[in-house]
Structure formats: structure tokens, C-alpha cells
BALOLO-970837 format. One line per field, with one value per atom (N, C-alpha, C, CB): chain; residue number from 1; y, x, z. Coordinates in pm, whole numbers. Each point is the difference from the previous one (the first is absolute). Last residue first. Glycine has a CB too. Layout:
<rs>
chaine	[A/...]
num	[NUM/...]
Y	[Y/...]
X	[X/...]
Z	[Z/...]
</rs>
This chain:
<rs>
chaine	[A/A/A/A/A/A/A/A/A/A/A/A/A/A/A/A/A/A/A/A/A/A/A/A/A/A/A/A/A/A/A/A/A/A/A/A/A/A/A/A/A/A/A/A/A/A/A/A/A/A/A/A/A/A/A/A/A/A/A/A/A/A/A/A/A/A/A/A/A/A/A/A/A/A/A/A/A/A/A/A/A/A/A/A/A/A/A/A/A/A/A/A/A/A/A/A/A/A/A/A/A/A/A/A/A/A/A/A/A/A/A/A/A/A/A/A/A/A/A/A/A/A/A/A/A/A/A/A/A/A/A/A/A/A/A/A/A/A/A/A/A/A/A/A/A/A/A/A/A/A/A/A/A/A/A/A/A/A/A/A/A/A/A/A/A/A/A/A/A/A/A/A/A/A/A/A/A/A/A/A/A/A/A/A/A/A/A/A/A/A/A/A/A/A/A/A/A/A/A/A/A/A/A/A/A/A/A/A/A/A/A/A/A/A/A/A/A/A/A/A/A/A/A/A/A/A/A/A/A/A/A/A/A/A/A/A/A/A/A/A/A/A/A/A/A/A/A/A/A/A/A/A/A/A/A/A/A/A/A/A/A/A/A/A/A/A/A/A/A/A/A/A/A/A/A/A/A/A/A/A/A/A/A/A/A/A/A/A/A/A/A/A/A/A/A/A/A/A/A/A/A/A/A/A/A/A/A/A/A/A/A/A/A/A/A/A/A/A/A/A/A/A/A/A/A/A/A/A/A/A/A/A/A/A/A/A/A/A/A/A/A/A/A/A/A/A/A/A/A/A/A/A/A/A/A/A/A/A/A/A/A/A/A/A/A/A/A/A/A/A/A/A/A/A/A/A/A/A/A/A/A/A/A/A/A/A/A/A/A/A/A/A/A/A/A/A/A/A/A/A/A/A/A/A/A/A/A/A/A/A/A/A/A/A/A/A/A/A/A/A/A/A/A/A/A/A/A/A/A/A/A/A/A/A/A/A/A/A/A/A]
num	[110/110/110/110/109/109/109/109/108/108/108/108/107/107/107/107/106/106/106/106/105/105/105/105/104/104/104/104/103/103/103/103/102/102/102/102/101/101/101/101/100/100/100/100/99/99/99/99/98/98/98/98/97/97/97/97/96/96/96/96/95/95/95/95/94/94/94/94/93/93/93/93/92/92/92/92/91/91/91/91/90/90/90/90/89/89/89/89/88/88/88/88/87/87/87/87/86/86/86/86/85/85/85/85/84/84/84/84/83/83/83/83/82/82/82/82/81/81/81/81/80/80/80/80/79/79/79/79/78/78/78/78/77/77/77/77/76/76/76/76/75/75/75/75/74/74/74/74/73/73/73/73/72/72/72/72/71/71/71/71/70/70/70/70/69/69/69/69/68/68/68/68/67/67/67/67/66/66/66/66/65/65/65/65/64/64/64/64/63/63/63/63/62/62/62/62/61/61/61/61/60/60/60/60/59/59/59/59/58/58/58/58/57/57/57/57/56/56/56/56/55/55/55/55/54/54/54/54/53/53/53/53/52/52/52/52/51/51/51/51/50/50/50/50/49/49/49/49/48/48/48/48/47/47/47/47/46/46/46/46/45/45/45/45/44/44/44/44/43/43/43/43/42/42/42/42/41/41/41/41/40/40/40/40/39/39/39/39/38/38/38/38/37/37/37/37/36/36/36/36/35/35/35/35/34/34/34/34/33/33/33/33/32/32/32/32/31/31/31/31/30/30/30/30/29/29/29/29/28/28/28/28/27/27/27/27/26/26/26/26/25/25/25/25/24/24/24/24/23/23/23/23/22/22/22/22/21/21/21/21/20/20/20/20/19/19/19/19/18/18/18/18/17/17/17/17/16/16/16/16/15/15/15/15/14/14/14/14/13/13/13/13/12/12/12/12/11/11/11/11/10/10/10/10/9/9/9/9/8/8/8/8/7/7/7/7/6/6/6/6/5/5/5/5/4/4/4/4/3/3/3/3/2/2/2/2/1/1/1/1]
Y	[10283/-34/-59/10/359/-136/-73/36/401/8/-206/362/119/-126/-33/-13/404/26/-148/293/79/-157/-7/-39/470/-40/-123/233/96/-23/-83/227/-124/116/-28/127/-537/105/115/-109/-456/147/67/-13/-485/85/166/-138/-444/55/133/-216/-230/105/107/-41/-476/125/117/-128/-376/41/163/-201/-136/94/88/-109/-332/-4/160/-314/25/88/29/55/-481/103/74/-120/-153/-102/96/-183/414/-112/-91/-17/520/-80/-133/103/470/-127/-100/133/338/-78/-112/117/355/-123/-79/19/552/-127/-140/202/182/-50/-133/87/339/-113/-3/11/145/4/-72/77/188/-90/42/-18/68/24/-94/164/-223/120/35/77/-485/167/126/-44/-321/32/93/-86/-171/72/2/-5/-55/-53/118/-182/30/79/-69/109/-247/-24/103/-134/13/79/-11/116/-414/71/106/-179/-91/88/9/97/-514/59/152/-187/-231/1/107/-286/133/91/-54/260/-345/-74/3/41/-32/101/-126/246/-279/-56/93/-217/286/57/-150/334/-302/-84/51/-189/343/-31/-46/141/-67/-38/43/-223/326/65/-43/58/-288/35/97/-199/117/32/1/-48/67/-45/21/-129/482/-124/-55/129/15/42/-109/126/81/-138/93/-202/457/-46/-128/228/-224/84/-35/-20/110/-73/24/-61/228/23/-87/201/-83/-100/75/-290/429/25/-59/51/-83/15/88/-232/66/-108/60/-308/412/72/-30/141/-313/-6/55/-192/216/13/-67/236/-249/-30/-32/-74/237/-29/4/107/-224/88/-54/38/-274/73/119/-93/-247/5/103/-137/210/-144/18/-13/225/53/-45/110/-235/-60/91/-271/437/-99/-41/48/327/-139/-127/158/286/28/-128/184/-289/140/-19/115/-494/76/123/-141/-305/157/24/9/-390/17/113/-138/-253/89/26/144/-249/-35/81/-214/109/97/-41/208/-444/19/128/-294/142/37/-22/168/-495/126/24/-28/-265/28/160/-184/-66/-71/80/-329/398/98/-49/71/-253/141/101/-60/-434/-3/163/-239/94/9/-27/-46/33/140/16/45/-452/56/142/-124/-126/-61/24/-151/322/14/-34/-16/-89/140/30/14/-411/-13/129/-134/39/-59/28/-128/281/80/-96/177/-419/127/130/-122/-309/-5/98/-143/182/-23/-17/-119/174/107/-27/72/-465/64/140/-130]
X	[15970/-79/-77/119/15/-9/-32/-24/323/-135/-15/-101/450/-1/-150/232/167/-97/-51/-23/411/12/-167/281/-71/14/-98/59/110/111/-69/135/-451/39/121/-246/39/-45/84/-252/311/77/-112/279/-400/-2/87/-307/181/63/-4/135/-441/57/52/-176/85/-1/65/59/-339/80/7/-93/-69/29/111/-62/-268/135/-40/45/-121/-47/94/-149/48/83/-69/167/-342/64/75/-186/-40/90/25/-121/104/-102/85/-198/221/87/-99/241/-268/-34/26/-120/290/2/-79/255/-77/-77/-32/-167/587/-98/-104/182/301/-137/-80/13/535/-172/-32/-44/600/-138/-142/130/419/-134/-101/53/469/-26/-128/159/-83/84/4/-80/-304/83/78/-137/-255/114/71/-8/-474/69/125/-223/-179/96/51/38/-536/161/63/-73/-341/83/153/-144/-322/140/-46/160/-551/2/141/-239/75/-29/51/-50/221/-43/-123/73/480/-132/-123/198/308/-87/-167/210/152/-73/-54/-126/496/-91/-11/78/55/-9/-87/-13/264/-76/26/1/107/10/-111/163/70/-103/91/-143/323/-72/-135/109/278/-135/-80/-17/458/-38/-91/132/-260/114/38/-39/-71/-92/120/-241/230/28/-50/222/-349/33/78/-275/173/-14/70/-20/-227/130/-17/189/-614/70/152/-233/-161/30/130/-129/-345/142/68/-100/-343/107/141/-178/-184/-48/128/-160/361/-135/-39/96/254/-61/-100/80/368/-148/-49/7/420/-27/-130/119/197/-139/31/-114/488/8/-169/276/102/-187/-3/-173/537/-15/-69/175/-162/40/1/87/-398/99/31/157/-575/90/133/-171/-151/22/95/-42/-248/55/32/54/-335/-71/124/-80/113/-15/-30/187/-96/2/45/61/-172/-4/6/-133/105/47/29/123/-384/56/58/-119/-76/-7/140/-210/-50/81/6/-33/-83/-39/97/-88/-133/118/-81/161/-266/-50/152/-239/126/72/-59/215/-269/-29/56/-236/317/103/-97/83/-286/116/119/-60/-385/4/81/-164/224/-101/5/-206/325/82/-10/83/-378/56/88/-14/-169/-120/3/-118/437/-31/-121/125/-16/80/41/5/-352/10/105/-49/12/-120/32/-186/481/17/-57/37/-159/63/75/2/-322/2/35/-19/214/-115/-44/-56/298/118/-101/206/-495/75/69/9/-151/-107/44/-172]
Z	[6671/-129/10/-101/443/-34/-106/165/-54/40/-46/-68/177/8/4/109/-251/65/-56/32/-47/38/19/145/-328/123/-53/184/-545/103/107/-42/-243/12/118/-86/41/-64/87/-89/7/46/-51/-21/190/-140/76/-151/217/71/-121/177/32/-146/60/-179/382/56/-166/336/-105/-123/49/-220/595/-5/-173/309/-16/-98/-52/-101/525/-58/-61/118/265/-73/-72/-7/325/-114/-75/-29/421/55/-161/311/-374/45/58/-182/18/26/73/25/-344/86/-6/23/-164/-79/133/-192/-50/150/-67/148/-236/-66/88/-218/103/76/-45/163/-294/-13/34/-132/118/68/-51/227/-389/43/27/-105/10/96/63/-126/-257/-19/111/-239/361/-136/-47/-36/435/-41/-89/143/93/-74/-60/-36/426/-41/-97/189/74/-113/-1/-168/529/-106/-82/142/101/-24/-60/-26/241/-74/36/-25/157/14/-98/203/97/-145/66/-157/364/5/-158/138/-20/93/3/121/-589/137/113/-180/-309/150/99/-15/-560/145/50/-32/-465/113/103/-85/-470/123/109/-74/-511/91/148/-170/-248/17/141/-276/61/-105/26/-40/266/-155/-78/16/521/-88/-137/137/334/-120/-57/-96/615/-152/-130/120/457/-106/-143/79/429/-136/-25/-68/547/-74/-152/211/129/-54/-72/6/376/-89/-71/91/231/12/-137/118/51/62/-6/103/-461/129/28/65/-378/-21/191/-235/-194/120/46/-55/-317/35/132/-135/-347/168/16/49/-436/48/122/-192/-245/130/48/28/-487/86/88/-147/-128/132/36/0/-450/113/83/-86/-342/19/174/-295/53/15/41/11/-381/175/0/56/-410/-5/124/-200/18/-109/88/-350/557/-191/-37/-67/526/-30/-155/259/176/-162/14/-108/494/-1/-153/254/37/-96/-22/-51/492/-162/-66/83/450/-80/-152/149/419/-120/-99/129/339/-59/-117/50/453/-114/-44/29/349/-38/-120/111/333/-141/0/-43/463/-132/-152/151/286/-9/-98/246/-189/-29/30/1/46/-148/-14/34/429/-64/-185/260/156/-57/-117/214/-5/-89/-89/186/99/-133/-70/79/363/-38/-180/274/36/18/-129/291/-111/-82/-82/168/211/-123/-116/126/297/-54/-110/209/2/-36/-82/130/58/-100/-54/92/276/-47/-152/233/150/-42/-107/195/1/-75/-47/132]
</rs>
């Protein structure tokens, strides 16, 4: 009856520790994809994620454990901009506009 138990236990947990938020999207700056290697961090709570890089088109795909309120970093040429994005268990598609003012990097959502 234990061995049941903790069986039961066990397959009931394991649904809320296999879901995962994902985030996904698009990275632009001036109207176009910013192409290959922009770097997207994510800061989800306390955890924090390693960067990805986008592909030539400009896209990329984070997996969080977490859903709930991130933070994006986004990297380019040296500089960094954030930007909050909320992550849910079927994913969250995150398009991201990327704009220089006055020399510094600055990131918001389309």
C-alpha cells in the first residue's frame, strides 16, 4: 500500500515538474530581423537562464521552468536591453523591437 502511494505521489508530481514555460519570437531593429547572433537571456524569479542566440531571421526559443513574470536581456554589439515578458505553460510569443537612442540600446515589445 506505501509502494502505491508513493507511486500515486509520484505521477501526480511529475505533470508539475515536466511543464515548462517556453518564450519565443522575434528580434527587429529599424523595420528588419536583426539576423544571427543576438544574444536572449531570461530571469524568471530566482532562476536564471543562459543566453540563446537568434537565428538569421532573427528568431529565438527560451525554455523556462518557471511561468510567470521574466525578464529578457537582450544583447547586441556589447549592449544590453530589458524587457518584461510573461511566460505561461503553452508558451508566450515575445516579438522584441530593438532601437539605439542617444548611443544606448533600449528594448520594448511589439
Amino acid at each position: 500500500m506505501k509502494k502505491m502511494a508513493t507511486t500515486l505521489a509520484l505521477l501526480f508530481a511529475l505533470p508539475t515538474v515536466a511543464a515548462a514555460g517556453e518564450i519565443y519570437g522575434k528580434v527587429t531593429s529599424g523595420g528588419a530581423a536583426v539576423g544571427e547572433g543576438v544574444e536572449i537571456s531570461a530571469k524568471c524569479g530566482a532562476a536564471t537562464y543562459p543566453a540563446v542566440k537568434t537565428d538569421k531571421s532573427g528568431s529565438f526559443h527560451l525554455v523556462v521552468k518557471e511561468t510567470g513574470k521574466c525578464q529578457l536581456t537582450v544583447t547586441q554589439k556589447g549592449q544590453s536591453a530589458g524587457v518584461e515578458v510573461v511566460s505561461y505553460d503553452e508558451g508566450a510569443q515575445a516579438d522584441i523591437v530593438l532601437e539605439a537612442k542617444d548611443g544606448k540600446l533600449s528594448a520594448r515589445r511589439k
